[in-house]
Backbone atoms as SQL, in Angstrom:
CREATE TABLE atoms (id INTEGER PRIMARY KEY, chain TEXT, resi INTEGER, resn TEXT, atom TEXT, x REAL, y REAL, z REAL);
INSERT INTO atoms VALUES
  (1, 'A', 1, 'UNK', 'N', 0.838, -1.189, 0.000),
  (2, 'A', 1, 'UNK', 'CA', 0.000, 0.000, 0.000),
  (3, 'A', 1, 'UNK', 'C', 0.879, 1.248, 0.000),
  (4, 'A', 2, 'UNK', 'N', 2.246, 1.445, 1.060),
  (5, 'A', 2, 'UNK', 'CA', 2.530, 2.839, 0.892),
  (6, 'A', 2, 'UNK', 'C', 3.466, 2.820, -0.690),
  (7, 'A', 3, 'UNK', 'N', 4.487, 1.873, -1.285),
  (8, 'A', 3, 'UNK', 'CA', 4.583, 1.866, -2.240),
  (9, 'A', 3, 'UNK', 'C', 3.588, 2.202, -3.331),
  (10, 'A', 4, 'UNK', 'N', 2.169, 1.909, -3.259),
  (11, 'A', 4, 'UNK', 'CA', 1.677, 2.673, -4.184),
  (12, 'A', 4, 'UNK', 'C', 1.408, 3.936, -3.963),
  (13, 'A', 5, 'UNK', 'N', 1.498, 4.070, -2.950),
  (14, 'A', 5, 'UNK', 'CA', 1.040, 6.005, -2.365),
  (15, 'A', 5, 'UNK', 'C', 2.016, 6.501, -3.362),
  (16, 'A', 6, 'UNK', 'N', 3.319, 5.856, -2.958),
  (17, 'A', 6, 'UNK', 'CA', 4.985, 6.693, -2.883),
  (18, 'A', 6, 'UNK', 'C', 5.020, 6.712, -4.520),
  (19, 'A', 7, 'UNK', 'N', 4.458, 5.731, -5.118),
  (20, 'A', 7, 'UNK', 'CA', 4.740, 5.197, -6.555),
  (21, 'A', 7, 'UNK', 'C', 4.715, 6.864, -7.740),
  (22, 'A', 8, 'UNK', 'N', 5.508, 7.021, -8.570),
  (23, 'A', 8, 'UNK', 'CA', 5.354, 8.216, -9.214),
  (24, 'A', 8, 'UNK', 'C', 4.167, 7.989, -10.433),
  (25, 'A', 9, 'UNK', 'N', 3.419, 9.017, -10.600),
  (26, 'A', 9, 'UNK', 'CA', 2.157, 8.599, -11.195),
  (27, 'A', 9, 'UNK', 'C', 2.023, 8.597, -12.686),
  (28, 'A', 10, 'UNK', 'N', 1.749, 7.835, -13.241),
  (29, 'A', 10, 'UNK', 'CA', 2.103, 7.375, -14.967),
  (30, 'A', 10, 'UNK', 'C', 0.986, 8.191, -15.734),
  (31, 'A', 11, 'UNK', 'N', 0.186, 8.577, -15.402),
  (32, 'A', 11, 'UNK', 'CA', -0.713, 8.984, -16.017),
  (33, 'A', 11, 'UNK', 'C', -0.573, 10.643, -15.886),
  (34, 'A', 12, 'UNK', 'N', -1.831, 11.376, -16.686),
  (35, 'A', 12, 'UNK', 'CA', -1.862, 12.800, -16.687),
  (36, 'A', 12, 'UNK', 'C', -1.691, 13.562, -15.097),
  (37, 'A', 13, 'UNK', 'N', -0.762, 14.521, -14.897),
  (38, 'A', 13, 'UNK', 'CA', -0.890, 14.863, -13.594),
  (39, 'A', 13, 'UNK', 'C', -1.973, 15.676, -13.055),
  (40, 'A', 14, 'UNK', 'N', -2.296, 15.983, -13.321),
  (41, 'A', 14, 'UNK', 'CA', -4.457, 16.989, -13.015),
  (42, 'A', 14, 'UNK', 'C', -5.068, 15.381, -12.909),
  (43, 'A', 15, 'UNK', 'N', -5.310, 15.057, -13.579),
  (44, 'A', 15, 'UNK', 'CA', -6.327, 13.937, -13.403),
  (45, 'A', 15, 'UNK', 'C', -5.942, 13.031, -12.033),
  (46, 'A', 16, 'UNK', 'N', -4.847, 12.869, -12.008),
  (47, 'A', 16, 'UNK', 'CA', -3.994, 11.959, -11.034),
  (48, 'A', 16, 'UNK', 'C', -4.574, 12.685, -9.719),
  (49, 'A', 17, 'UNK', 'N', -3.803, 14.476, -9.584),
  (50, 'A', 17, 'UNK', 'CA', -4.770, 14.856, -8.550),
  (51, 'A', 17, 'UNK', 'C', -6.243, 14.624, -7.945),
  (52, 'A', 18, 'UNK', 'N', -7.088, 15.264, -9.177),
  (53, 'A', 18, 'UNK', 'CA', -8.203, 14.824, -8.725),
  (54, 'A', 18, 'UNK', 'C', -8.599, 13.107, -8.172),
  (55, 'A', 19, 'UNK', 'N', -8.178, 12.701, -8.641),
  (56, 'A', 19, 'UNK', 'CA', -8.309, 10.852, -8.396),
  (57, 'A', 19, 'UNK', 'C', -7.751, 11.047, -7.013),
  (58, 'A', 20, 'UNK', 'N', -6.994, 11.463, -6.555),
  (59, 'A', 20, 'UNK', 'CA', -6.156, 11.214, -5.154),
  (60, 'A', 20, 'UNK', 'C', -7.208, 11.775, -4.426),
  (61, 'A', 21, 'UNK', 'N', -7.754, 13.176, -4.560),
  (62, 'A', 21, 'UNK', 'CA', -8.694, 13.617, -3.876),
  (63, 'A', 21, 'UNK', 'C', -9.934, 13.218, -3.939),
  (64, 'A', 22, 'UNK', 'N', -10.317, 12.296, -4.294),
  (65, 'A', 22, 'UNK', 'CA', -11.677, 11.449, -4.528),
  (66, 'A', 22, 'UNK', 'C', -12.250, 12.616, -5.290),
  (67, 'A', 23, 'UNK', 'N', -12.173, 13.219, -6.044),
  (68, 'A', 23, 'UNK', 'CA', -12.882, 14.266, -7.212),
  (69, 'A', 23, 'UNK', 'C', -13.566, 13.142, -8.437),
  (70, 'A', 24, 'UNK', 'N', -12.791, 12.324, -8.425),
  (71, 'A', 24, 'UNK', 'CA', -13.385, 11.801, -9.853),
  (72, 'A', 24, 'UNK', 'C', -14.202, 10.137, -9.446),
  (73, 'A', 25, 'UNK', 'N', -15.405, 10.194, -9.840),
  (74, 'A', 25, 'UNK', 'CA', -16.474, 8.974, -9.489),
  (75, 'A', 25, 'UNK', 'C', -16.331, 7.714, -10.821),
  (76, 'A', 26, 'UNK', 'N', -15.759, 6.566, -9.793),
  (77, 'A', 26, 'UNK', 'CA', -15.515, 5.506, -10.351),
  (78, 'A', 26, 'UNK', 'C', -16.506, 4.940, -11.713),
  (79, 'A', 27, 'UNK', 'N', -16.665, 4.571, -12.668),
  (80, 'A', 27, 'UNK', 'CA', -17.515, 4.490, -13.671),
  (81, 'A', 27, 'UNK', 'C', -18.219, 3.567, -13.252),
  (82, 'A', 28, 'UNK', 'N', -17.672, 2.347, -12.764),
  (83, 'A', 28, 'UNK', 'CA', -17.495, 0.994, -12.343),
  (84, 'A', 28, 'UNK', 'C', -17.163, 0.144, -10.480),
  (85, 'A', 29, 'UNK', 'N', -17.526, -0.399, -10.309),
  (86, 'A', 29, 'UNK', 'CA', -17.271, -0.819, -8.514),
  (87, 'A', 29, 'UNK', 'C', -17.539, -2.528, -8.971),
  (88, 'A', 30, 'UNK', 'N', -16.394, -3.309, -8.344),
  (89, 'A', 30, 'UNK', 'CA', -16.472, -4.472, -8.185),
  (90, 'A', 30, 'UNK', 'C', -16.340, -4.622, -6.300),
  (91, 'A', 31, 'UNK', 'N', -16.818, -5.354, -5.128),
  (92, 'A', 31, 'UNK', 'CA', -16.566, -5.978, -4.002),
  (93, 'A', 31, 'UNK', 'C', -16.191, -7.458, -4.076),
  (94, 'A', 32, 'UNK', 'N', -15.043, -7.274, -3.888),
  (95, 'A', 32, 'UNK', 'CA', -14.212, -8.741, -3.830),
  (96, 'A', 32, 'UNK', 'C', -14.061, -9.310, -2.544),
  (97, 'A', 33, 'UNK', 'N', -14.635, -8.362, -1.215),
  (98, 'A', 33, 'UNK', 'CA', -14.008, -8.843, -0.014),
  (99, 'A', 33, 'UNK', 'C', -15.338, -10.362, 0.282),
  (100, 'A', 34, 'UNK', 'N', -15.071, -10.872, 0.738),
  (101, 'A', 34, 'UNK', 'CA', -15.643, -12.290, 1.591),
  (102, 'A', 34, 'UNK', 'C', -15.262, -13.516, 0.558),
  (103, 'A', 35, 'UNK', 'N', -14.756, -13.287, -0.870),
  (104, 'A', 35, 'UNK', 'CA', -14.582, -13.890, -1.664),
  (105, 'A', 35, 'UNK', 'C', -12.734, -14.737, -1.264),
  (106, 'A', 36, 'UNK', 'N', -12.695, -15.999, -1.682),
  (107, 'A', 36, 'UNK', 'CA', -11.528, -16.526, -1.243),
  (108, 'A', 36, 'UNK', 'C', -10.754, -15.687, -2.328),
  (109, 'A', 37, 'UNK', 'N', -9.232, -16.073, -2.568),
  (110, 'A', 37, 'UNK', 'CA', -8.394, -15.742, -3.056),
  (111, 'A', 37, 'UNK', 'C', -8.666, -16.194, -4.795),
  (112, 'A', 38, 'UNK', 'N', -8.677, -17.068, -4.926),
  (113, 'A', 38, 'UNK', 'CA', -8.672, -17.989, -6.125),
  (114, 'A', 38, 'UNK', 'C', -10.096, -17.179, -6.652),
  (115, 'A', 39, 'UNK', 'N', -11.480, -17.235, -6.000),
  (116, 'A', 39, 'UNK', 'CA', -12.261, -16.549, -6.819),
  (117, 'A', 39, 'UNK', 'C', -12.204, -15.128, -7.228),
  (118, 'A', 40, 'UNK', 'N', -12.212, -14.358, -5.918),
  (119, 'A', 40, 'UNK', 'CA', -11.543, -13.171, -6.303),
  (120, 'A', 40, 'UNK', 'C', -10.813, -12.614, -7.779),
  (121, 'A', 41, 'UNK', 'N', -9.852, -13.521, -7.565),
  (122, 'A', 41, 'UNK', 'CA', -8.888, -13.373, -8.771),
  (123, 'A', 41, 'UNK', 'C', -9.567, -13.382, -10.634),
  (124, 'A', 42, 'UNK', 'N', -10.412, -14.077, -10.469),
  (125, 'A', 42, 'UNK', 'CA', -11.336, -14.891, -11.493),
  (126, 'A', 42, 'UNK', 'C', -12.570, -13.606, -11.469),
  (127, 'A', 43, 'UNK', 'N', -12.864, -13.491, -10.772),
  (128, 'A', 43, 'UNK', 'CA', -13.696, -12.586, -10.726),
  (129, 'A', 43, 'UNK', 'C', -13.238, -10.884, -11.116),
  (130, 'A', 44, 'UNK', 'N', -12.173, -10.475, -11.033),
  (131, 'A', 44, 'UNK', 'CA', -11.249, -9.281, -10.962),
  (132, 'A', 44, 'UNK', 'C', -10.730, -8.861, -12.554),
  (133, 'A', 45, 'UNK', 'N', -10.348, -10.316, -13.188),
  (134, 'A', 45, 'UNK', 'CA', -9.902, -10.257, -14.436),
  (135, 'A', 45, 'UNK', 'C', -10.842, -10.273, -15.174),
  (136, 'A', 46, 'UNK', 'N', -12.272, -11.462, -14.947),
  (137, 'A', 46, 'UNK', 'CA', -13.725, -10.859, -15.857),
  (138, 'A', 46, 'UNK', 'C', -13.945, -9.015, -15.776),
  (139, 'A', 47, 'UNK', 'N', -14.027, -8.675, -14.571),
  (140, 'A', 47, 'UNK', 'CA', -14.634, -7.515, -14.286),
  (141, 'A', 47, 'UNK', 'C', -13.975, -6.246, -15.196),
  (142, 'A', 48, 'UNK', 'N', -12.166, -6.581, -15.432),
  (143, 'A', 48, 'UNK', 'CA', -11.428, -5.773, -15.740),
  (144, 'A', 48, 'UNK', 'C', -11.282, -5.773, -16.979),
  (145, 'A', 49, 'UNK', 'N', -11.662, -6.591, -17.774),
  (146, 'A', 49, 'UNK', 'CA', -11.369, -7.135, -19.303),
  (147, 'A', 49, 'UNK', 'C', -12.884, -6.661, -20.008),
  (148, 'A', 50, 'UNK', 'N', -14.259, -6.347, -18.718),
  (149, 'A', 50, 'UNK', 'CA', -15.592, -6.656, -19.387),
  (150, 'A', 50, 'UNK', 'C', -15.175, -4.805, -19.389),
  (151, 'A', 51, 'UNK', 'N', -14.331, -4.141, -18.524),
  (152, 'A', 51, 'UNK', 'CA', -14.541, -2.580, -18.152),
  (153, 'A', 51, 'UNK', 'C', -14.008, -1.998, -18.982),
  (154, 'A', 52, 'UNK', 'N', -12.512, -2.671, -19.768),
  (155, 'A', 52, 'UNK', 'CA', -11.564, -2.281, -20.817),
  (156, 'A', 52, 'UNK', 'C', -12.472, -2.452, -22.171),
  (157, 'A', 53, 'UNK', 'N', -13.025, -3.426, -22.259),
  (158, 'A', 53, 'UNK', 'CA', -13.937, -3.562, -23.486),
  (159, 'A', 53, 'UNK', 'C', -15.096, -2.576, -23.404),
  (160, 'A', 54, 'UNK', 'N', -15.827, -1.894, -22.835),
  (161, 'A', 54, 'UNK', 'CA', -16.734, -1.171, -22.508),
  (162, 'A', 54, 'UNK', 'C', -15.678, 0.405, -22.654),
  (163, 'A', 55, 'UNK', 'N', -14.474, 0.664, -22.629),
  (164, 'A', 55, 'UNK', 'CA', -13.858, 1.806, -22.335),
  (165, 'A', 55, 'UNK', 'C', -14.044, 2.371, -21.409),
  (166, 'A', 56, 'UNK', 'N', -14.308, 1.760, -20.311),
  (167, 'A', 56, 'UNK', 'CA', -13.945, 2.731, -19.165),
  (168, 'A', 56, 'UNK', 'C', -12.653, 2.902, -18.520),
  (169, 'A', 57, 'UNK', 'N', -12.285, 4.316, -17.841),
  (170, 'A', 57, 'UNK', 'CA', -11.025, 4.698, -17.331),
  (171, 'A', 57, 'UNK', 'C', -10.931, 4.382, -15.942),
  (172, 'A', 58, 'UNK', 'N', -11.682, 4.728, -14.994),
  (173, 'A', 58, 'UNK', 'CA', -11.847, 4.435, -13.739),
  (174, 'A', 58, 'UNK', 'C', -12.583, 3.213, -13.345),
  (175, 'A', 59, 'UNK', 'N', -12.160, 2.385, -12.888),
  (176, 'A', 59, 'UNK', 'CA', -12.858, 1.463, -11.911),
  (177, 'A', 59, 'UNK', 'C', -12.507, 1.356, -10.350),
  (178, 'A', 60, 'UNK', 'N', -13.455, 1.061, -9.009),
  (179, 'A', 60, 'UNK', 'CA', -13.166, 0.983, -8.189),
  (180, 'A', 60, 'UNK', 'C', -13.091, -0.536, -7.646),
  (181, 'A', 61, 'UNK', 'N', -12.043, -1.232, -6.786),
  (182, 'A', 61, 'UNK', 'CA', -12.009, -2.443, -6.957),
  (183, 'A', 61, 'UNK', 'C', -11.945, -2.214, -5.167),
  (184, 'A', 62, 'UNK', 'N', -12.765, -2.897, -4.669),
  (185, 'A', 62, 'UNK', 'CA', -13.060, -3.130, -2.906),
  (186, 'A', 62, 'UNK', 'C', -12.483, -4.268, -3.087),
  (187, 'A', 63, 'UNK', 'N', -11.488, -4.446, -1.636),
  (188, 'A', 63, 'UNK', 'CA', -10.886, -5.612, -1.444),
  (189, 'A', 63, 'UNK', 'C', -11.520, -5.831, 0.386),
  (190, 'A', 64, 'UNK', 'N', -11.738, -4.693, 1.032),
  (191, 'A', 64, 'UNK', 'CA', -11.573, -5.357, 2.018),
  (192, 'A', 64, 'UNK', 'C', -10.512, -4.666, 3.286),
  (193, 'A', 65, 'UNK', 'N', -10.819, -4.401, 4.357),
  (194, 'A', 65, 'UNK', 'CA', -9.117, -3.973, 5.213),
  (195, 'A', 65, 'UNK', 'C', -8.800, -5.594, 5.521),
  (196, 'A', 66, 'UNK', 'N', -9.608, -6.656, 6.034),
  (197, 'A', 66, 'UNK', 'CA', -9.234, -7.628, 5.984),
  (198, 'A', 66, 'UNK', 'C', -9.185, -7.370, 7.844),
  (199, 'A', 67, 'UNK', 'N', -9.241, -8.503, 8.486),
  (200, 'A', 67, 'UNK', 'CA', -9.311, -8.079, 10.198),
  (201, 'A', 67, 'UNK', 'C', -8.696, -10.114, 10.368),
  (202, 'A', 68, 'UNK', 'N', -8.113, -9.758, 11.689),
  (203, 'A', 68, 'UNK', 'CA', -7.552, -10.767, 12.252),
  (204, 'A', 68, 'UNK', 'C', -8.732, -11.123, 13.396),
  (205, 'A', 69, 'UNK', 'N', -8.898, -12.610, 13.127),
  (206, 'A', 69, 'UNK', 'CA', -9.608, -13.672, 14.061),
  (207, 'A', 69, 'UNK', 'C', -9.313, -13.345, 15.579),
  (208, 'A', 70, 'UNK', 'N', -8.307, -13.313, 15.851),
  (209, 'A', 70, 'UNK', 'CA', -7.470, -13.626, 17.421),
  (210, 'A', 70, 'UNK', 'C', -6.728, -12.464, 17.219),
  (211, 'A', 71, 'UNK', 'N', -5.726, -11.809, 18.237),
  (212, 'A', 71, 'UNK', 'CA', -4.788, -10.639, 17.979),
  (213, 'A', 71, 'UNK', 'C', -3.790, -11.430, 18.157),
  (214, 'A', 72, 'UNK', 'N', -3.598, -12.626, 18.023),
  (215, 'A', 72, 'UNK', 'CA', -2.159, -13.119, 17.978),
  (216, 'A', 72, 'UNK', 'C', -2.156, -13.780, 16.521),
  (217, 'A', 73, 'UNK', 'N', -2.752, -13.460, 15.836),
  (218, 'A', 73, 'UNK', 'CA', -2.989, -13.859, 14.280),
  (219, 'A', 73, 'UNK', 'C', -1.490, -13.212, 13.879),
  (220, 'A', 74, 'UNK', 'N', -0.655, -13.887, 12.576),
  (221, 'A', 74, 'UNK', 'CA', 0.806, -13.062, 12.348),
  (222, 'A', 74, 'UNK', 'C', -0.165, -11.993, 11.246),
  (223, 'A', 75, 'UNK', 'N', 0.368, -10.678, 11.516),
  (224, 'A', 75, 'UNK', 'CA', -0.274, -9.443, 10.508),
  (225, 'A', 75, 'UNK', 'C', -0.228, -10.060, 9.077),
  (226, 'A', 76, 'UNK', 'N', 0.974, -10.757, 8.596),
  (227, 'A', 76, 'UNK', 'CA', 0.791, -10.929, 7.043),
  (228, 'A', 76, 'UNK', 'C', -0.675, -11.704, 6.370),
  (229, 'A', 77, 'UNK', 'N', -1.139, -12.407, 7.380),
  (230, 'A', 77, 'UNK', 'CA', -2.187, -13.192, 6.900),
  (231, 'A', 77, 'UNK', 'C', -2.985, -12.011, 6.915),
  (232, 'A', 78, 'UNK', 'N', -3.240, -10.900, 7.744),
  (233, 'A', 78, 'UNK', 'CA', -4.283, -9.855, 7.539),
  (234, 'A', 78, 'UNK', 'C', -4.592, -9.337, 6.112),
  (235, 'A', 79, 'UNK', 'N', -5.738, -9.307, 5.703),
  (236, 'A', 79, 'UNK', 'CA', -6.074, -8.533, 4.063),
  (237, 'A', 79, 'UNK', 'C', -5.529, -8.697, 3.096),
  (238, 'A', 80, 'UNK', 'N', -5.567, -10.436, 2.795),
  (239, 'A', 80, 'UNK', 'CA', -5.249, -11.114, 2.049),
  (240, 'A', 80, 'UNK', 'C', -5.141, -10.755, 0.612),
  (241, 'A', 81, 'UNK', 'N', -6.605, -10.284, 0.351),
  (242, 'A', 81, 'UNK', 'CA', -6.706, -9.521, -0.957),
  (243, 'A', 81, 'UNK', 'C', -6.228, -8.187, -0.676),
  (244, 'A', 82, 'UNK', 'N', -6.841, -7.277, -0.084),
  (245, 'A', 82, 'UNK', 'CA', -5.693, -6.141, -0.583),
  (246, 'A', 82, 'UNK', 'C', -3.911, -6.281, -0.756),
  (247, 'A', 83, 'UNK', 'N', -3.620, -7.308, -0.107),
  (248, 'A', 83, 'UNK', 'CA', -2.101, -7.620, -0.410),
  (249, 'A', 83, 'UNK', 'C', -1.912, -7.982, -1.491),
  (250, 'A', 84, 'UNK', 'N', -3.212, -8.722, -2.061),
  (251, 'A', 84, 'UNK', 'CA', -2.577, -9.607, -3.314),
  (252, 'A', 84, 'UNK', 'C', -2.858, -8.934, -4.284),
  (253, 'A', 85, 'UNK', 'N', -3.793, -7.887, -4.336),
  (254, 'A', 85, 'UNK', 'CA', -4.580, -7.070, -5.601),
  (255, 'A', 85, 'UNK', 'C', -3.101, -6.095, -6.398),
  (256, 'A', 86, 'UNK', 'N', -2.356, -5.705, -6.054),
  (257, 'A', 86, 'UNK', 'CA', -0.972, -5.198, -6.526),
  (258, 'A', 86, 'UNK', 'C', -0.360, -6.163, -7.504),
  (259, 'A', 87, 'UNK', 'N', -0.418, -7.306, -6.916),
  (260, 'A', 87, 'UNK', 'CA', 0.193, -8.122, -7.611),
  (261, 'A', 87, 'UNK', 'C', -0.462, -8.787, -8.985),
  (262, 'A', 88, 'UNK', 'N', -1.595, -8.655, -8.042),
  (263, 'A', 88, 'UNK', 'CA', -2.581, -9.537, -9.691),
  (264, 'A', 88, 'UNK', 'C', -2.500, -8.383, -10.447),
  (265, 'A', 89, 'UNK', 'N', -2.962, -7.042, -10.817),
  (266, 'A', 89, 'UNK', 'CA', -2.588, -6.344, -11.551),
  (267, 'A', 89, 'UNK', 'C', -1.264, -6.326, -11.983),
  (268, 'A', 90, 'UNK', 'N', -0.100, -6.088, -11.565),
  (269, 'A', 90, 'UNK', 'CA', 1.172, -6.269, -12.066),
  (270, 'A', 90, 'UNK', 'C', 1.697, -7.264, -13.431),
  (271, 'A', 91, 'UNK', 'N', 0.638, -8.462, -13.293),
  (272, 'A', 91, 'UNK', 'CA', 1.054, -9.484, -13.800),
  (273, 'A', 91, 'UNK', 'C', 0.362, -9.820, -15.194),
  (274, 'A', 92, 'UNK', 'N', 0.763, -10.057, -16.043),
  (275, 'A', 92, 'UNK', 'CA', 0.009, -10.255, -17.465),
  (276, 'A', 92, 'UNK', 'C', -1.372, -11.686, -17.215),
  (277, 'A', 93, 'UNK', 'N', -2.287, -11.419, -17.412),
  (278, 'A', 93, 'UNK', 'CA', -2.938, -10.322, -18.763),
  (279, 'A', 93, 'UNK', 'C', -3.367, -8.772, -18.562),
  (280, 'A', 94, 'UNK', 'N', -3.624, -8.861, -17.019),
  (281, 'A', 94, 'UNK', 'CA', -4.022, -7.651, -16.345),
  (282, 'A', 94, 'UNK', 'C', -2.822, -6.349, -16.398),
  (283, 'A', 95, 'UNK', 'N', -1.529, -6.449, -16.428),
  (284, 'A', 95, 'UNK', 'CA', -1.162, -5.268, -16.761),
  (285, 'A', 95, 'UNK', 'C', -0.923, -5.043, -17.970),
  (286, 'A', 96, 'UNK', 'N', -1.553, -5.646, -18.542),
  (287, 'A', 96, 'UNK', 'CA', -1.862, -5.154, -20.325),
  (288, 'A', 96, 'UNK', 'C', -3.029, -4.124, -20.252),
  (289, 'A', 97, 'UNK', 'N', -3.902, -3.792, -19.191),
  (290, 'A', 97, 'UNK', 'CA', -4.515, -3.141, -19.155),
  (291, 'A', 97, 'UNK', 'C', -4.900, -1.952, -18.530),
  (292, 'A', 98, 'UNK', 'N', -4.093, -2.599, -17.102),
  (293, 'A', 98, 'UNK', 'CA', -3.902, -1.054, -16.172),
  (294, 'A', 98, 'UNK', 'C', -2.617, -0.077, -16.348),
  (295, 'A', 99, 'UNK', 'N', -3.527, 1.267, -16.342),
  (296, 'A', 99, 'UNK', 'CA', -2.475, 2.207, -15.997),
  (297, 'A', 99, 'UNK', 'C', -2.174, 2.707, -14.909),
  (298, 'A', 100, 'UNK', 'N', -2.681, 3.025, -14.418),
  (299, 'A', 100, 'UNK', 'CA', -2.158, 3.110, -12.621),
  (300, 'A', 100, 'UNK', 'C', -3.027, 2.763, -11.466),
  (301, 'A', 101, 'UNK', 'N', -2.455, 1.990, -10.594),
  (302, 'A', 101, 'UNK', 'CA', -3.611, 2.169, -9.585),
  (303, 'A', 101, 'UNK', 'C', -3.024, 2.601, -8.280),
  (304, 'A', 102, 'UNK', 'N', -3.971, 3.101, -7.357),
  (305, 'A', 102, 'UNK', 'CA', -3.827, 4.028, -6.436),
  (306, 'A', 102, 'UNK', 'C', -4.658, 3.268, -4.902),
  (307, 'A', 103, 'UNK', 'N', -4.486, 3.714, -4.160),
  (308, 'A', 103, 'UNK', 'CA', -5.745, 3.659, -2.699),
  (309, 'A', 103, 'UNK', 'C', -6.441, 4.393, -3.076),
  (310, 'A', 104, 'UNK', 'N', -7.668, 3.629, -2.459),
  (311, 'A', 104, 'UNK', 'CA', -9.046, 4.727, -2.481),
  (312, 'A', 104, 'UNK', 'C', -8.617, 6.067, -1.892),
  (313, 'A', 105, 'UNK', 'N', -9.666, 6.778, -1.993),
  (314, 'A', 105, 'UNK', 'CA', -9.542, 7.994, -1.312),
  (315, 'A', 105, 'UNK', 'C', -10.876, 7.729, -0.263),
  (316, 'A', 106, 'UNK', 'N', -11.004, 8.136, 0.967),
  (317, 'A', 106, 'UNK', 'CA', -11.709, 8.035, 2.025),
  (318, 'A', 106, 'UNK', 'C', -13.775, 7.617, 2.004),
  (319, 'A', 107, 'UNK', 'N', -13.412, 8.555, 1.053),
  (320, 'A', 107, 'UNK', 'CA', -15.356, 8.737, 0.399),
  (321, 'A', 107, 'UNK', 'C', -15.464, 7.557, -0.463),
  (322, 'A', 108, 'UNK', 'N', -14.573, 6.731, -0.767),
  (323, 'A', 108, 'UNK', 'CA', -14.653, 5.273, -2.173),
  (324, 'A', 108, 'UNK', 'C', -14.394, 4.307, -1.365),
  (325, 'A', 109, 'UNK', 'N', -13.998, 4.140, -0.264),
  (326, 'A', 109, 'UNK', 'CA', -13.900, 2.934, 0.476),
  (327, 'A', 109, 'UNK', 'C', -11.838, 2.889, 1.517),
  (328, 'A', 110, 'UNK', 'N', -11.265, 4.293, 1.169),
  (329, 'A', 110, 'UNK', 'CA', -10.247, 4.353, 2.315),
  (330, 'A', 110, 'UNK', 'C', -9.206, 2.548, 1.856),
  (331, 'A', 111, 'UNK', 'N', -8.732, 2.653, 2.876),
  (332, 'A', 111, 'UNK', 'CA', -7.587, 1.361, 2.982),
  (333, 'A', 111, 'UNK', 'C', -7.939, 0.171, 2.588),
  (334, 'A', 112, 'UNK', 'N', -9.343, 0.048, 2.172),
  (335, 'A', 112, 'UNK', 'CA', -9.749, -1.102, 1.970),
  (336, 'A', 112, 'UNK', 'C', -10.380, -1.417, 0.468),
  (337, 'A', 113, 'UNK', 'N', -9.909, -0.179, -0.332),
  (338, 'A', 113, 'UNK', 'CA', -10.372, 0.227, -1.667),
  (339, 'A', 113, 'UNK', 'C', -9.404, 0.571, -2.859),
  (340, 'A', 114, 'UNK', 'N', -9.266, 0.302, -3.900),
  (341, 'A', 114, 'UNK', 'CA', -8.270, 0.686, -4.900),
  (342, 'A', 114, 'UNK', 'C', -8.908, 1.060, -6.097),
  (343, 'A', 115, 'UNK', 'N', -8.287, 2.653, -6.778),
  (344, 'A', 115, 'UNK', 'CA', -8.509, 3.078, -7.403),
  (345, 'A', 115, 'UNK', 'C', -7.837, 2.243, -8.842),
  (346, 'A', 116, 'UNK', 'N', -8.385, 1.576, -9.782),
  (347, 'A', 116, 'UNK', 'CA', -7.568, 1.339, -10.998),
  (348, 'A', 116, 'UNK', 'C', -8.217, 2.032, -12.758),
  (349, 'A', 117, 'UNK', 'N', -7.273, 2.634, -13.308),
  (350, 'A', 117, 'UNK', 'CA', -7.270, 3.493, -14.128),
  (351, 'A', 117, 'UNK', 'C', -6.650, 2.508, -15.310),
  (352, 'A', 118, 'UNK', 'N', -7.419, 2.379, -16.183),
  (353, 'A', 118, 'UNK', 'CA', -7.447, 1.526, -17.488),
  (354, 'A', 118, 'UNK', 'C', -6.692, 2.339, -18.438),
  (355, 'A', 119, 'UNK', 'N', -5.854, 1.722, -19.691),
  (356, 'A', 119, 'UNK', 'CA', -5.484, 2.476, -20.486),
  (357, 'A', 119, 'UNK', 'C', -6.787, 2.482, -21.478),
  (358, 'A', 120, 'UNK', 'N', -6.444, 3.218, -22.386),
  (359, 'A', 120, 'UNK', 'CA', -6.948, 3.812, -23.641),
  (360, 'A', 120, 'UNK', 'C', -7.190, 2.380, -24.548),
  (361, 'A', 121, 'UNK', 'N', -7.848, 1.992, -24.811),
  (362, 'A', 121, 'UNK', 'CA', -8.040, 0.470, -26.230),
  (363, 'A', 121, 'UNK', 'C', -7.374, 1.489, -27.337),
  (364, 'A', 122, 'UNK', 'N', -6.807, 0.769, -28.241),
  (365, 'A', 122, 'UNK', 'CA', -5.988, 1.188, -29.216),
  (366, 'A', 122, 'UNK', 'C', -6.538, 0.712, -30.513);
């Protein structure tokens, strides 16, 4: 998560602002949280491939903050999917399609929300 805060932003810088400041309303919202890992995933790449084909720029993808059972749970198991959602984007077929993604901003769902910004279909 703070790596993507810190991350330098690939896209237009005005737009980037507004997106940081929750100014700009997601076209699109998928909720992935209660979903295991494996569906999630399956579910993330339909959603993202049906949003790129449709041309949309913004989608909002809910993962979840993710909460520990016991407080002696080890933190890494905490928010399984938001840990893993970086990565599944990163990885082909899906970063054939994203251009940047970000944390929500507070009003879209905060720490438990990710902003992802589609490129352009060519």
């Amino acid at each position: 998560m703070d790596r993507l805060r810190t991350a330098p932003p690939r896209m237009d810088a005005k737009t980037f602002g507004r997106l940081k400041r929750g100014k700009l309303a997601p076209e699109a919202r998928i909720d992935l949280h209660g979903m295991s890992a494996q569906r999630a995933h399956a579910a993330l790449r339909m959603f993202l491939a049906d949003a790129y084909a449709r041309e949309m720029r913004l989608v909002l993808v809910i993962t979840g903050k993710g909460r520990r059972d016991h407080p002696m749970d080890p933190p890494a198991r905490q928010g399984v999917l938001r840990n893993e959602l970086p990565h599944w984007l990163a990885q082909p077929p899906l970063s054939a399609l994203v251009l940047q993604t970000s944390p929500a901003h507070d009003r879209h769902g905060g720490g438990g929300a990710y902003y992802v910004y589609l490129r352009r279909r060519r």
